[in-house]
PyMOL Python script that loads the backbone (N, CA, C, O; Angstrom):
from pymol import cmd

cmd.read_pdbstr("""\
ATOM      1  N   UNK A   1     -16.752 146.677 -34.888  1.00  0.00           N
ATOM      2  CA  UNK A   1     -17.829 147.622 -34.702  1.00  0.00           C
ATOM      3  C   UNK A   1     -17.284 149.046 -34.823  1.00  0.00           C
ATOM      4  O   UNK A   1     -17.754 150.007 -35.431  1.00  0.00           O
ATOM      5  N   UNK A   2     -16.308 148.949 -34.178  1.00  0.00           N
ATOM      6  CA  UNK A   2     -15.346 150.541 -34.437  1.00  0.00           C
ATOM      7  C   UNK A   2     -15.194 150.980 -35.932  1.00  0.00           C
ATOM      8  O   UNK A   2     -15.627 151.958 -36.543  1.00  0.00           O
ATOM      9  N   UNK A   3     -14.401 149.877 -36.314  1.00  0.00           N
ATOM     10  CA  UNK A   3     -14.230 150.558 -37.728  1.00  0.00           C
ATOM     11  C   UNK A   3     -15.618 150.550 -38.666  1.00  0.00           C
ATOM     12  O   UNK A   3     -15.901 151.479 -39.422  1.00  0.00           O
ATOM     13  N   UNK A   4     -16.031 149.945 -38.579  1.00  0.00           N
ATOM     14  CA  UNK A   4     -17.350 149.843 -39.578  1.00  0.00           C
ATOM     15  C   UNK A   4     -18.048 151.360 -39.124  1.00  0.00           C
ATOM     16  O   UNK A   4     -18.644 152.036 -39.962  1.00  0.00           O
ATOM     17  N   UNK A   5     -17.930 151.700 -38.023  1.00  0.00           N
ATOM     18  CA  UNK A   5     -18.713 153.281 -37.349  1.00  0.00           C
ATOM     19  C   UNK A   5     -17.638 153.843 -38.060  1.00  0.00           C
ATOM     20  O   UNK A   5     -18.041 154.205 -39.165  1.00  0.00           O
ATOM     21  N   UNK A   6     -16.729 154.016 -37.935  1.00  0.00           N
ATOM     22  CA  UNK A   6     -15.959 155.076 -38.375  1.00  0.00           C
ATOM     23  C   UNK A   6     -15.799 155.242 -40.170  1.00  0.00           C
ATOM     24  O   UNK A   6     -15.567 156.227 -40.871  1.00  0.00           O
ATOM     25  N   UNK A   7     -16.041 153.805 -40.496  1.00  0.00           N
ATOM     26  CA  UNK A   7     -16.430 154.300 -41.990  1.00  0.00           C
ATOM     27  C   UNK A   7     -17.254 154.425 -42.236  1.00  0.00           C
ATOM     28  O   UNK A   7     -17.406 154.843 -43.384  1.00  0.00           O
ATOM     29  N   UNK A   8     -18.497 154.178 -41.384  1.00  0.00           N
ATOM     30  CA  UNK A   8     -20.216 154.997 -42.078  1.00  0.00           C
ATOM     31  C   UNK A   8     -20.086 156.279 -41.707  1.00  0.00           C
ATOM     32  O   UNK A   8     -20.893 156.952 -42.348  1.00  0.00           O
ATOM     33  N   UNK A   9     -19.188 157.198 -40.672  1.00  0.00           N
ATOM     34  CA  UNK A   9     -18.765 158.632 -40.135  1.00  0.00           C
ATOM     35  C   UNK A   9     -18.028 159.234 -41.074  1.00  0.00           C
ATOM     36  O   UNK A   9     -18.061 160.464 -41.037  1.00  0.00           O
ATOM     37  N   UNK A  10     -17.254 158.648 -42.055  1.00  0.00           N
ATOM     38  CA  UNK A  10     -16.630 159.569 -43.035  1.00  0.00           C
ATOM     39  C   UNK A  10     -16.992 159.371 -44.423  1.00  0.00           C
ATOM     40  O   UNK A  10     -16.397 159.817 -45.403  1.00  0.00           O
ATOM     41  N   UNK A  11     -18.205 158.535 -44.396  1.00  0.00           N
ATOM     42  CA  UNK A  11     -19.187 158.138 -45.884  1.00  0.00           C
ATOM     43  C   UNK A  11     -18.677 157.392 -46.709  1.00  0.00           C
ATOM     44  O   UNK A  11     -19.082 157.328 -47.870  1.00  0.00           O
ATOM     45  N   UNK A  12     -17.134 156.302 -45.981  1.00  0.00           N
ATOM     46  CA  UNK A  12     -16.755 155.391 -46.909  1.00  0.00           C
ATOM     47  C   UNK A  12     -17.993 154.192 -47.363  1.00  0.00           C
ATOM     48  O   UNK A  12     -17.891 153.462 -48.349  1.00  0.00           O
ATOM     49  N   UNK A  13     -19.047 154.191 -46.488  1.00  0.00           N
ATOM     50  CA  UNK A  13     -19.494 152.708 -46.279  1.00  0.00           C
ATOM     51  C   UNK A  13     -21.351 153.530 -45.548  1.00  0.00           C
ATOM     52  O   UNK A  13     -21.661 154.288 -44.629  1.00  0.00           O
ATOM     53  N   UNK A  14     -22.053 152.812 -46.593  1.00  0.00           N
ATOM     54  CA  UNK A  14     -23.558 153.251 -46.319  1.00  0.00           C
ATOM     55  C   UNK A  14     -23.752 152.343 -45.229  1.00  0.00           C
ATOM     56  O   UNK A  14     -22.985 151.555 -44.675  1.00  0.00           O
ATOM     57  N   UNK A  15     -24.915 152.625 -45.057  1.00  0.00           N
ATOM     58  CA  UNK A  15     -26.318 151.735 -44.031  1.00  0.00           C
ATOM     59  C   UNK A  15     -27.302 151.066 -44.391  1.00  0.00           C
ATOM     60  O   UNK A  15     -28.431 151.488 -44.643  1.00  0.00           O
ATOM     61  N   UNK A  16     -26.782 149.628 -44.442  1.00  0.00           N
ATOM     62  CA  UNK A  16     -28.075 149.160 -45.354  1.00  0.00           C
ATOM     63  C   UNK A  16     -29.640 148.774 -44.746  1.00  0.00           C
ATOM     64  O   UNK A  16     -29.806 148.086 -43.739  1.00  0.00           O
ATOM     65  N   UNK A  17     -30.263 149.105 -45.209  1.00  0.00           N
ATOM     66  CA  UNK A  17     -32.178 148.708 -44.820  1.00  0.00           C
ATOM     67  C   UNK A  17     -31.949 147.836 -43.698  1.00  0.00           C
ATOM     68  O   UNK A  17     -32.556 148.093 -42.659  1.00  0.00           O
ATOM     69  N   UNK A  18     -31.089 146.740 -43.739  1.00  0.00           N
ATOM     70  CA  UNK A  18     -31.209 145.573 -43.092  1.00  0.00           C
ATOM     71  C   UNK A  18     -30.319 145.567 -41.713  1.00  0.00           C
ATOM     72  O   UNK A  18     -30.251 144.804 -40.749  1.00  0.00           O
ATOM     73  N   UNK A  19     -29.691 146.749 -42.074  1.00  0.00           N
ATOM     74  CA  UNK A  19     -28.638 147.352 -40.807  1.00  0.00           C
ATOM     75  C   UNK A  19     -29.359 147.898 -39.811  1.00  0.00           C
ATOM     76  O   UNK A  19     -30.314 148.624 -40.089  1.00  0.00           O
ATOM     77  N   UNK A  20     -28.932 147.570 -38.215  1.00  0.00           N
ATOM     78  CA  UNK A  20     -29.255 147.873 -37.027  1.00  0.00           C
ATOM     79  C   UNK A  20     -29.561 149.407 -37.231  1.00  0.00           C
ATOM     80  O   UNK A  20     -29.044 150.040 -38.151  1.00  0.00           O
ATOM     81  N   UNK A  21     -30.572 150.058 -36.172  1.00  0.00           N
ATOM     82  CA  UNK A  21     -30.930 151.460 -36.380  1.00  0.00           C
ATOM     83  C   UNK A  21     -30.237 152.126 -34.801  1.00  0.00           C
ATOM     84  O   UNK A  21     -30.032 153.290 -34.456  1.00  0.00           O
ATOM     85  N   UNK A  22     -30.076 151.200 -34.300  1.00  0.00           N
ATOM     86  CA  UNK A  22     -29.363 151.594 -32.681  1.00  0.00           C
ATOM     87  C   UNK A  22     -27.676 151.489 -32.802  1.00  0.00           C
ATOM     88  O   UNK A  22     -27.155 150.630 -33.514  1.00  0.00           O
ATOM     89  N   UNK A  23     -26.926 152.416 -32.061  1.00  0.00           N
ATOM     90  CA  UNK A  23     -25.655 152.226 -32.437  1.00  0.00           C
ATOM     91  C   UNK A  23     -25.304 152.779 -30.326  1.00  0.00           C
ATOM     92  O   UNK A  23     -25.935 153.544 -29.597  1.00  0.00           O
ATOM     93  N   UNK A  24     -24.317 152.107 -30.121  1.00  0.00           N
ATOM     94  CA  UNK A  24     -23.610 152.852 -28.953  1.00  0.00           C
ATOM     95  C   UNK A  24     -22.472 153.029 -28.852  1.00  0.00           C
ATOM     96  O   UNK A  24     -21.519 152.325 -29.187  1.00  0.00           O
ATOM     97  N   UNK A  25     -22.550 154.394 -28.181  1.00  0.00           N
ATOM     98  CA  UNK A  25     -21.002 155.241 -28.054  1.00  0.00           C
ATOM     99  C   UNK A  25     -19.754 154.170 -27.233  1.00  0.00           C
ATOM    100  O   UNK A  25     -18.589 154.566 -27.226  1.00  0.00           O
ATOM    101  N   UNK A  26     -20.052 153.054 -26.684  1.00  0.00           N
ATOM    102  CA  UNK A  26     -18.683 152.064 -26.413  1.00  0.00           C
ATOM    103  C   UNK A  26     -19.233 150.839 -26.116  1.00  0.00           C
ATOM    104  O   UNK A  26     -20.359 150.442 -25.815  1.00  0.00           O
ATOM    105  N   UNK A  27     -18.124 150.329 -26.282  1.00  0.00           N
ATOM    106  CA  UNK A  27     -18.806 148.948 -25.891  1.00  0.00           C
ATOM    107  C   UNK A  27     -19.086 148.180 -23.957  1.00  0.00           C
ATOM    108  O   UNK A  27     -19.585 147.172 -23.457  1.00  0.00           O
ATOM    109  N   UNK A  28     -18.503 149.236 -23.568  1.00  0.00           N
ATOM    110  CA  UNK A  28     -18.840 149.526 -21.814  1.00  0.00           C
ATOM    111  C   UNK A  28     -20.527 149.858 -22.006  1.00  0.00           C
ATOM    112  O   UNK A  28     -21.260 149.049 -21.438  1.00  0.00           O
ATOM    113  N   UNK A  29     -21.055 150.738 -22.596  1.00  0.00           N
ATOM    114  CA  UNK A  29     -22.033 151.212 -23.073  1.00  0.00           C
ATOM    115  C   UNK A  29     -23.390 150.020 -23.697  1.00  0.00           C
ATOM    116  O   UNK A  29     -24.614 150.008 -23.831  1.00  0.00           O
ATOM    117  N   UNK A  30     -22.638 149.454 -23.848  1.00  0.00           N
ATOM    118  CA  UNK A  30     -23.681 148.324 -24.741  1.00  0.00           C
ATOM    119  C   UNK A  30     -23.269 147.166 -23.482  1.00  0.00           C
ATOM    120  O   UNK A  30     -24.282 146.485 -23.317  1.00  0.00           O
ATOM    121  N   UNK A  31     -22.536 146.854 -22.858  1.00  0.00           N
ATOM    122  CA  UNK A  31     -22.755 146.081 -21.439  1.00  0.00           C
ATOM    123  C   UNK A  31     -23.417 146.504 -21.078  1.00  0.00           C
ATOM    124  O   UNK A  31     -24.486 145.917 -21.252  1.00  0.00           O
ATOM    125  N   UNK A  32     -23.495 147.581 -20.424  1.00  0.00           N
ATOM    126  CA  UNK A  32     -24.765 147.776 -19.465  1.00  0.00           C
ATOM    127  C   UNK A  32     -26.379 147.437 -19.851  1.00  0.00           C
ATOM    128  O   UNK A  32     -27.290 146.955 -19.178  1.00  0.00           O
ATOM    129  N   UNK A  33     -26.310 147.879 -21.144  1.00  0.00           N
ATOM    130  CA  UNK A  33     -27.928 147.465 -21.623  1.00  0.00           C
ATOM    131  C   UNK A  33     -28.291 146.508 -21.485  1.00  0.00           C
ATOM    132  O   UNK A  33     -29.388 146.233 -20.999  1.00  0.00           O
ATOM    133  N   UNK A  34     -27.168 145.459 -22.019  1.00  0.00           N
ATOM    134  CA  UNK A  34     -27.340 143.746 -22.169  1.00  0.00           C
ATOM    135  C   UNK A  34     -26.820 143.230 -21.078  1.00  0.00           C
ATOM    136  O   UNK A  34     -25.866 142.481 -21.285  1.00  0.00           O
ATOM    137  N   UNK A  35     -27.144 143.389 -19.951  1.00  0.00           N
ATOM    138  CA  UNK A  35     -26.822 143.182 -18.207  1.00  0.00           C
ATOM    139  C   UNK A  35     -27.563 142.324 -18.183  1.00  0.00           C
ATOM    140  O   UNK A  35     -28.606 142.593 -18.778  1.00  0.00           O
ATOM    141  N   UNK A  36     -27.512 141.124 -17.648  1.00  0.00           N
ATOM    142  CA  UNK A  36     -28.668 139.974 -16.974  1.00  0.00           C
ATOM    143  C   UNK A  36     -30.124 140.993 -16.541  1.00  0.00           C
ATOM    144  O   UNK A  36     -31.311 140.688 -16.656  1.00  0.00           O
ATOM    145  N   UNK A  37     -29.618 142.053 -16.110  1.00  0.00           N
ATOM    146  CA  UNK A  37     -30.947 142.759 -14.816  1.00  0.00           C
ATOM    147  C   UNK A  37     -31.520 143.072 -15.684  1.00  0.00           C
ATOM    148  O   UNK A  37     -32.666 142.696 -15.930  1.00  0.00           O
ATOM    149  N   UNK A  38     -30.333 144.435 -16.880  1.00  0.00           N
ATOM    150  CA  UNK A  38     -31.345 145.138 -17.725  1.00  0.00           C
ATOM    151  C   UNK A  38     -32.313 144.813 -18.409  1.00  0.00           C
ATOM    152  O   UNK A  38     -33.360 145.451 -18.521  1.00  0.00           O
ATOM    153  N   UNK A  39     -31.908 143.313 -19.159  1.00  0.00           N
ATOM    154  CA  UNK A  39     -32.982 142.330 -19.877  1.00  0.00           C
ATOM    155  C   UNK A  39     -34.105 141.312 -19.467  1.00  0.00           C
ATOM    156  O   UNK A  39     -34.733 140.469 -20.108  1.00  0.00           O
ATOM    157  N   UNK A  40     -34.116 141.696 -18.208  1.00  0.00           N
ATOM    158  CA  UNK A  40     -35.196 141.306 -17.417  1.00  0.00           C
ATOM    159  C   UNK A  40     -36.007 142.189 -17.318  1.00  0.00           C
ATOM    160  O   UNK A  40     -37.223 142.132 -17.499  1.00  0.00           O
ATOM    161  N   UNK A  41     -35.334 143.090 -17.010  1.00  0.00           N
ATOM    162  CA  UNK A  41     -36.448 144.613 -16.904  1.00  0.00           C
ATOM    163  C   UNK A  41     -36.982 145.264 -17.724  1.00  0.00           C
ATOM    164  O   UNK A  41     -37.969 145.931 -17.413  1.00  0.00           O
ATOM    165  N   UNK A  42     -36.410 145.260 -19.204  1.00  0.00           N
ATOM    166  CA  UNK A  42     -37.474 145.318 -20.674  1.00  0.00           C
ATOM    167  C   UNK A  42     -37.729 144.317 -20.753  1.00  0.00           C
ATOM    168  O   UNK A  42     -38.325 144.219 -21.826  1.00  0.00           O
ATOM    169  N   UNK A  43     -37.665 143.134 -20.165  1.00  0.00           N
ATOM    170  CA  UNK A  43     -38.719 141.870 -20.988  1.00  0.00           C
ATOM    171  C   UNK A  43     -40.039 141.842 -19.959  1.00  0.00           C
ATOM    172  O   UNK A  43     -41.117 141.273 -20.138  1.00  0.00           O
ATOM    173  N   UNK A  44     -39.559 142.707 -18.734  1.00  0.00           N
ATOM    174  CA  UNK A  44     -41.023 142.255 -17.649  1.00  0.00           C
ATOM    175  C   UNK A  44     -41.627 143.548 -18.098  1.00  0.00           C
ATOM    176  O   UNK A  44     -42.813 143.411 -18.398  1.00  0.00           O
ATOM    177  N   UNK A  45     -40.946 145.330 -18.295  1.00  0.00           N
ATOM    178  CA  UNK A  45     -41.637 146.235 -18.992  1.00  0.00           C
ATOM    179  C   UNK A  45     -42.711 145.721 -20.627  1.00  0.00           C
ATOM    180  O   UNK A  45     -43.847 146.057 -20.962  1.00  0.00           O
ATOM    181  N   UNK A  46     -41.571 144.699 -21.373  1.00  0.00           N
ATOM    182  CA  UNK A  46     -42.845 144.697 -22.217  1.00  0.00           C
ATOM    183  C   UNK A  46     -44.320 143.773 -22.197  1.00  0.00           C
ATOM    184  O   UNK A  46     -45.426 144.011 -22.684  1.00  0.00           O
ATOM    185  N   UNK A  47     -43.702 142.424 -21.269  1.00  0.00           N
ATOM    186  CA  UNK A  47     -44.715 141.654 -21.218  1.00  0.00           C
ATOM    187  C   UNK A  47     -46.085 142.419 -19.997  1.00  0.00           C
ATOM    188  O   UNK A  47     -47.316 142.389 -20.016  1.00  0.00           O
ATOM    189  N   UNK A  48     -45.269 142.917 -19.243  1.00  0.00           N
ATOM    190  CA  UNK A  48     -46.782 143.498 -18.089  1.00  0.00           C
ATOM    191  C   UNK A  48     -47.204 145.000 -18.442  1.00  0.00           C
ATOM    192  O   UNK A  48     -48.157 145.514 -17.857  1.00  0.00           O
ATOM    193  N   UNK A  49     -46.410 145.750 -19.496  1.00  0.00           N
ATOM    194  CA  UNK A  49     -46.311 147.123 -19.662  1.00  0.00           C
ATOM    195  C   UNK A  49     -47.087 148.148 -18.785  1.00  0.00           C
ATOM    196  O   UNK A  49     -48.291 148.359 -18.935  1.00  0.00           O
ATOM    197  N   UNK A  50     -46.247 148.818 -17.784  1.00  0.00           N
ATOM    198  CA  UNK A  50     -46.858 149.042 -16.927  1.00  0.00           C
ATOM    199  C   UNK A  50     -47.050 150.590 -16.899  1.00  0.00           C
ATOM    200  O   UNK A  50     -46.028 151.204 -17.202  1.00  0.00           O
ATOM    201  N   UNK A  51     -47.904 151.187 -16.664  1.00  0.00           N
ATOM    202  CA  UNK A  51     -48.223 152.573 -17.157  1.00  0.00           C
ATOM    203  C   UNK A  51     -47.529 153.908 -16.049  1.00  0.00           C
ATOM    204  O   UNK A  51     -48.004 155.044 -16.088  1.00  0.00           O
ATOM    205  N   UNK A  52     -46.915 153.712 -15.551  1.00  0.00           N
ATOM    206  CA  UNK A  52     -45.968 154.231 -14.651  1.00  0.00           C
ATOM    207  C   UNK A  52     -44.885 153.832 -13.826  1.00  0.00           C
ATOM    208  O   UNK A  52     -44.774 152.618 -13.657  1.00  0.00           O
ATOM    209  N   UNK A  53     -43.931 154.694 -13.186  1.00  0.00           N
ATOM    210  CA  UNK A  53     -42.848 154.181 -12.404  1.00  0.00           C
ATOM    211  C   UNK A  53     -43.075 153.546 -11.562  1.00  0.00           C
ATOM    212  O   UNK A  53     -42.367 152.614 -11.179  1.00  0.00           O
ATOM    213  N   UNK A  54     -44.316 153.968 -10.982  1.00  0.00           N
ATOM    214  CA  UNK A  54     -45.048 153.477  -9.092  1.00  0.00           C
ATOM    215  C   UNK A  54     -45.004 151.911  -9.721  1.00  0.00           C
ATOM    216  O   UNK A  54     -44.329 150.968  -9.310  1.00  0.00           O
ATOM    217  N   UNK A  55     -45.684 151.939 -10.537  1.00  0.00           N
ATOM    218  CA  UNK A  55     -46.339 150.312 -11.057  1.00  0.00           C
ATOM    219  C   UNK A  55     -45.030 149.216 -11.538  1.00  0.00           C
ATOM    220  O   UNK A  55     -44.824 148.012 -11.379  1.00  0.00           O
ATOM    221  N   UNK A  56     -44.358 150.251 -12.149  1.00  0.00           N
ATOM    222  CA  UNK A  56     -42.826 149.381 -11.837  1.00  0.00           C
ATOM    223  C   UNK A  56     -42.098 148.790 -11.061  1.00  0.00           C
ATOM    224  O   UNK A  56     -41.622 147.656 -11.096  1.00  0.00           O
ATOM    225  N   UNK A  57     -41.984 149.984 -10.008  1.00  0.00           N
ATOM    226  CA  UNK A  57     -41.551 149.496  -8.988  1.00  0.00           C
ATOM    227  C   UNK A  57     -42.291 148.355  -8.076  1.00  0.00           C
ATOM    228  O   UNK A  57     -41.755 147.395  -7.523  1.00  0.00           O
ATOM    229  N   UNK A  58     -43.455 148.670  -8.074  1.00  0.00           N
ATOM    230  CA  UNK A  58     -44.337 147.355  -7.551  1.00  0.00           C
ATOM    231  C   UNK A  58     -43.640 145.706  -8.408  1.00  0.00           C
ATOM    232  O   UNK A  58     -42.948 144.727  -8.130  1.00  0.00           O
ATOM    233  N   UNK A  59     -44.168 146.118  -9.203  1.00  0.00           N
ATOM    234  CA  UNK A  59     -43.598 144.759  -9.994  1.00  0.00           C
ATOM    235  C   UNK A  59     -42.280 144.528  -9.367  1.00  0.00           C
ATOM    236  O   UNK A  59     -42.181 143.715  -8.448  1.00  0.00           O
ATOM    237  N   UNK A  60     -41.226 145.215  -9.820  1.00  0.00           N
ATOM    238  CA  UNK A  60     -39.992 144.220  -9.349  1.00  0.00           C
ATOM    239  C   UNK A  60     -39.817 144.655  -8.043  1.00  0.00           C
ATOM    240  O   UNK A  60     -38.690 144.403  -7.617  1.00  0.00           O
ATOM    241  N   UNK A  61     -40.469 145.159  -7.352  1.00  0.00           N
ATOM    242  CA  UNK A  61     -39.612 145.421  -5.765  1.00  0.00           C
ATOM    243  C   UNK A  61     -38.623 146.157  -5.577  1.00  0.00           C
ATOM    244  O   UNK A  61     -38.218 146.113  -4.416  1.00  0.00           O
ATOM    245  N   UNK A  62     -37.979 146.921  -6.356  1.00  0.00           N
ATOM    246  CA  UNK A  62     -36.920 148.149  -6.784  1.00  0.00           C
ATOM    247  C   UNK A  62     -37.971 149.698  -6.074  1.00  0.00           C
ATOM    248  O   UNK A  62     -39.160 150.016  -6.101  1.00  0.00           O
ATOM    249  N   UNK A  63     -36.664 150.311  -5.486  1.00  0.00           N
ATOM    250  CA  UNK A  63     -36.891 151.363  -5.200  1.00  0.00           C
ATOM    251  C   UNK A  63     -37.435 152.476  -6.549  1.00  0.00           C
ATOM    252  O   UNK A  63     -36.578 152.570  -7.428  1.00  0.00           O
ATOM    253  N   UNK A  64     -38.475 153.144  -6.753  1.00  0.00           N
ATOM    254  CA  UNK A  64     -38.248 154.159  -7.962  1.00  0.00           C
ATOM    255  C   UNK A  64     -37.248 154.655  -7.856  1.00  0.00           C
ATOM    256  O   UNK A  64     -36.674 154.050  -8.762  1.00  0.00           O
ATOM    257  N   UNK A  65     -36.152 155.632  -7.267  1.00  0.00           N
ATOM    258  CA  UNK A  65     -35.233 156.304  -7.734  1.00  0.00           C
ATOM    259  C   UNK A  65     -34.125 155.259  -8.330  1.00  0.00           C
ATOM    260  O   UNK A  65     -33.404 155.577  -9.276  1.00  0.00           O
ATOM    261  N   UNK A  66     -34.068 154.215  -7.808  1.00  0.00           N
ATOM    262  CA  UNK A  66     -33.244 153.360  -8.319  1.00  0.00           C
ATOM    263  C   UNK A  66     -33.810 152.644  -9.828  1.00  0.00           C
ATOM    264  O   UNK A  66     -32.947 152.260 -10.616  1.00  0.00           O
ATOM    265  N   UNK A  67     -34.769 152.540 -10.065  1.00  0.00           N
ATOM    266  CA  UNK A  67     -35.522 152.305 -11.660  1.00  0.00           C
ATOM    267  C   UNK A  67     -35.183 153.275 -11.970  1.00  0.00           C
ATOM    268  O   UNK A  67     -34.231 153.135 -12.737  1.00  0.00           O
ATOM    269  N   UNK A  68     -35.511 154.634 -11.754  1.00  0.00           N
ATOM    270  CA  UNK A  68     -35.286 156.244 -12.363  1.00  0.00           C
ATOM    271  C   UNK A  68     -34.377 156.119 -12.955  1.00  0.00           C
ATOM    272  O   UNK A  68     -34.521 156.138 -14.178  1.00  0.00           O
ATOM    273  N   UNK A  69     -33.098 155.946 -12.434  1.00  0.00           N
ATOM    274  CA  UNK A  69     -31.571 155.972 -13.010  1.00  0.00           C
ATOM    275  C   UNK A  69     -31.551 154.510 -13.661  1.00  0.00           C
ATOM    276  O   UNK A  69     -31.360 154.321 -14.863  1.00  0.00           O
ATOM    277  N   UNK A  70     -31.652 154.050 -13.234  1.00  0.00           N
ATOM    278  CA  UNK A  70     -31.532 152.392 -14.427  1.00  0.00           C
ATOM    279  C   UNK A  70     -32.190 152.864 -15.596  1.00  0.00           C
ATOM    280  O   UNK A  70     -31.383 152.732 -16.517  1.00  0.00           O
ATOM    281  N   UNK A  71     -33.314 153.375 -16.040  1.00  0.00           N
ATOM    282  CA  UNK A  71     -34.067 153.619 -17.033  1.00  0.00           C
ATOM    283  C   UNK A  71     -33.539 154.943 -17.907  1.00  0.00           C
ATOM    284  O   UNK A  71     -33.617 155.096 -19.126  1.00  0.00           O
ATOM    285  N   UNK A  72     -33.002 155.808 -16.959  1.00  0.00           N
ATOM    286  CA  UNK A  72     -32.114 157.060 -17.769  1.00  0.00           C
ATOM    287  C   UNK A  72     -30.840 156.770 -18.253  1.00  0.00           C
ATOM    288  O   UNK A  72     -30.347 157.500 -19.113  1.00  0.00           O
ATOM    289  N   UNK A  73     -30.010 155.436 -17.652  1.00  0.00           N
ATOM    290  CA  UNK A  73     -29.276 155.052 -18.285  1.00  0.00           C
ATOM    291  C   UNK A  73     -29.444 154.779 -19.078  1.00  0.00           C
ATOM    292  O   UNK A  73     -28.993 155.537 -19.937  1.00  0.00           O
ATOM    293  N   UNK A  74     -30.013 153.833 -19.485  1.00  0.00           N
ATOM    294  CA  UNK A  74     -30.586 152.663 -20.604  1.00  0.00           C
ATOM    295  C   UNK A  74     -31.247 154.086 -21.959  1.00  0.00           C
ATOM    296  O   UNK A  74     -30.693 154.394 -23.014  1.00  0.00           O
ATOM    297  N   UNK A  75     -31.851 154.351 -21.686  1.00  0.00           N
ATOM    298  CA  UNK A  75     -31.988 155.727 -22.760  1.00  0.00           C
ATOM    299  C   UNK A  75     -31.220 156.426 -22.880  1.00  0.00           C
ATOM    300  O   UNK A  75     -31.476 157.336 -23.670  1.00  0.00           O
ATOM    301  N   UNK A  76     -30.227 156.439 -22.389  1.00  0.00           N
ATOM    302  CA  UNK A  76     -29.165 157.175 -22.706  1.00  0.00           C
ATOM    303  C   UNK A  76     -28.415 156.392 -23.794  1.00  0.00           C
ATOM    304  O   UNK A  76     -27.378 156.847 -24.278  1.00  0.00           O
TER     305      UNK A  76
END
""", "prot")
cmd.dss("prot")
cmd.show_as("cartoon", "prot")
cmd.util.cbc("prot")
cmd.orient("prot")
């Protein structure tokens, strides 16, 4: 994954159509997304899609400030 980034960074090597559009800065970085929790928590965000934090937090029983930062991670 490193090198393949580092040769689409110095234009040895394009991006093809069929190539991922998401990339992350480490692979510590891409654990966290793909966490048991995190992928529970976009799969229950997309199946109940819930129109605010309050309503989030209802759903899983999580404090909001603690979703707050789980969710600013994850966009990050």
């Amino acid at each position: 994954m490193n090198m393949r980034t580092l040769a689409i960074m110095r234009g040895e090597r394009k991006v093809g159509k069929e190539e991922p559009k998401v990339w992350f800065t480490s692979v510590e970085s891409l654990a966290k997304i793909l966490s048991e929790r995190s992928r529970e928590l976009l799969l229950l965000i997309a199946r109940e899609g819930p129109d605010s934090l309050n309503r989030l937090a209802e759903l899983t029983g999580c404090e909001q400030s603690n979703l707050s930062r789980t969710l600013k991670t994850m966009s990050g």
